[in-house]
C-alpha positions, 0 to 999 in steps of 0.5 A: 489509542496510541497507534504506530505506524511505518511507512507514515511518508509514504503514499498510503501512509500519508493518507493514513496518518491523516485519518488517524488524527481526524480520529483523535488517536495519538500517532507515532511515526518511525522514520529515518533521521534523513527524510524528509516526510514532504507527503506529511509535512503539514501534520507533522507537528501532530504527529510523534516523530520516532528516528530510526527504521526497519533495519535498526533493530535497537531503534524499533525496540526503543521505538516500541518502548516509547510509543507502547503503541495499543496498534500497529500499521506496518507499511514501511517497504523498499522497492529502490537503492537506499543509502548505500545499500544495493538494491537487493539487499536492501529489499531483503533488509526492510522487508523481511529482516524488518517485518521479523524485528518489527514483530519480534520488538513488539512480542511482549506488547499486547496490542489490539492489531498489527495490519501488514500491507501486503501486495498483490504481486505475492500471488505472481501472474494469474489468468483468473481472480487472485485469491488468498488460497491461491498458490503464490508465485512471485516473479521477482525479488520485491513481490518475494520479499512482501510474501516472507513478510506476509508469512511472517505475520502470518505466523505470528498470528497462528503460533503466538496468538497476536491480532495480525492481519495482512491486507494485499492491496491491489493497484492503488491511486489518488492524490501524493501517489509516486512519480511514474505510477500508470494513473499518476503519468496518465493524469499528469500528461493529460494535464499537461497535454503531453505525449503518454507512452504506455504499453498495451491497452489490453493490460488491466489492473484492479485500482482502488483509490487510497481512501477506501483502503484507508476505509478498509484498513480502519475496519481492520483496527476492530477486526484484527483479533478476530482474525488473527494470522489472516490474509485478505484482499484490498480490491475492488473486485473488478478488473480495468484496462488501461485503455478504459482509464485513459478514456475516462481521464481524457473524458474528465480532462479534455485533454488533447494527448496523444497514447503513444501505445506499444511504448514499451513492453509489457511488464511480469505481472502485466496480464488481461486478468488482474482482478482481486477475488474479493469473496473472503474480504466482503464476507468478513468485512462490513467494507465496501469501495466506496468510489468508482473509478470515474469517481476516484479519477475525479478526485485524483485529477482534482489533486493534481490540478490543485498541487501539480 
């Protein structure tokens, strides 16, 4: 299949894009013209390169015109100041703006999926598992702009009858993950056996690792139709501390660290409950994690030992 996919430079991208080649599809990428795809810079020659972003909407129309892509995968997002722009405009910009012409370059394509990567900060704190029913709450502009783009495709899905699907994806990790993700500092400075300034230990998180959302988001390409406009959670269904990753990071490498707890307080979302409600994905996916965390803290410390 000829697939395109946004955000291609990313963390999760660059693990997608990987296992689309391993698949035999031919893959289109659309970056900016400025970046420098350090994550994919290996497949690049493999991959077709398109110039442009989300908020140039000739470029996606061209983009389209060219690929004539049979699917989609849709994780370009701004969460930082890019070029010129503010911050907030250019959150505002990519992610809702882009999502709307993304969709609208691609009206009269009949592909056979468009899956949003969502997040799970749409549904704002809660005290129980998050479900996709649940009244969505977001407590800051970034979590705001990923519902719009959520209900975007949402909509699509409902009113023009296209094959979208919006994966939320709770809190992922695993190898080219950003600089200061929790997993990535606690890995880091075990390595290096330096200091890790952390919050509470009592914070939790849903982690999955990369592949299995790339496993998840592959089952997607064949069930988008079938469920077309919808939301589902991309979790392991369990929720961790932050105490309870650390122990195993230093059990796996006899790191000599000290947690400097209490470093700073917690953040809008830090609660003792994040934990994805996985009942409506396990029912209408074949899809299950398939790494526990000691094994995808295993894989990652792996990566990074590797390429520090």
């Amino acid at each position: 299949m000829a697939i395109l996919v946004t955000g291609a430079g990313g963390f999760i991208g660059s693990h997608l894009v990987r296992r689309l080649l391993k698949l035999d599809h031919d893959v289109h990428i659309l970056a900016r013209p400025e970046s420098m795809l350090e994550r994919i810079a290996d497949v690049l020659p493999k991959l077709k390169r398109h110039d442009g972003d989300m908020t140039d909407e000739e470029g996606l129309k061209r983009c389209i015109d060219k690929a004539k892509p049979d699917g989609i995968f849709h994780l370009a997002a701004s969460n930082i100041q890019t070029g010129k722009r503010a911050p907030d405009e250019d959150v505002i910009t990519t992610n809702i703006l882009g999502m709307a012409r993304l969709l609208g370059a691609a009206k009269d394509l009949p592909y056979d999926f468009f899956i949003h990567a969502g997040s799970f900060l749409e549904y704002g704190m809660k005290r129980k598992p998050m479900a996709e029913g649940d009244v969505c709450e977001p407590a800051e502009l970034y979590s705001m702009s990923k519902l719009a783009a959520t209900l975007l495709a949402a909509a699509a899905g409902r009113s023009l009858k296209k094959p979208t699907l919006t994966f939320r994806i709770f809190t992922p990790y695993g190898a080219k993950m950003q600089r200061g993700r929790i997993i990535e500092q606690i890995v880091r400075c075990s390595l290096a056996n330096e200091d890790i300034p952390l919050t509470q230990p009592t914070v939790t998180r849903d982690f999955l690792y990369v592949g299995d959302i790339v496993d998840l988001f592959i089952e997607g390409m064949e069930k988008a139709k079938t469920h077309a406009g919808e939301i589902f959670n991309a979790g392991s269904g369990q929720s961790t501390t932050l105490g309870t990753v650390v122990d195993e990071v230093f059990a796996q490498t006899k790191s000599k660290s000290t947690v400097k707890w209490n470093s700073f307080p917690p953040v809008l979302y830090d609660t003792a409950t994040c934990q994805a409600d996985m009942t409506k994905t396990f029912a209408a996916f074949r899809w299950r994690p398939a790494h526990t965390l000691a094994q995808g803290l295993s894989e990652t410390i792996q990566s990074f030992s590797t390429h520090p």
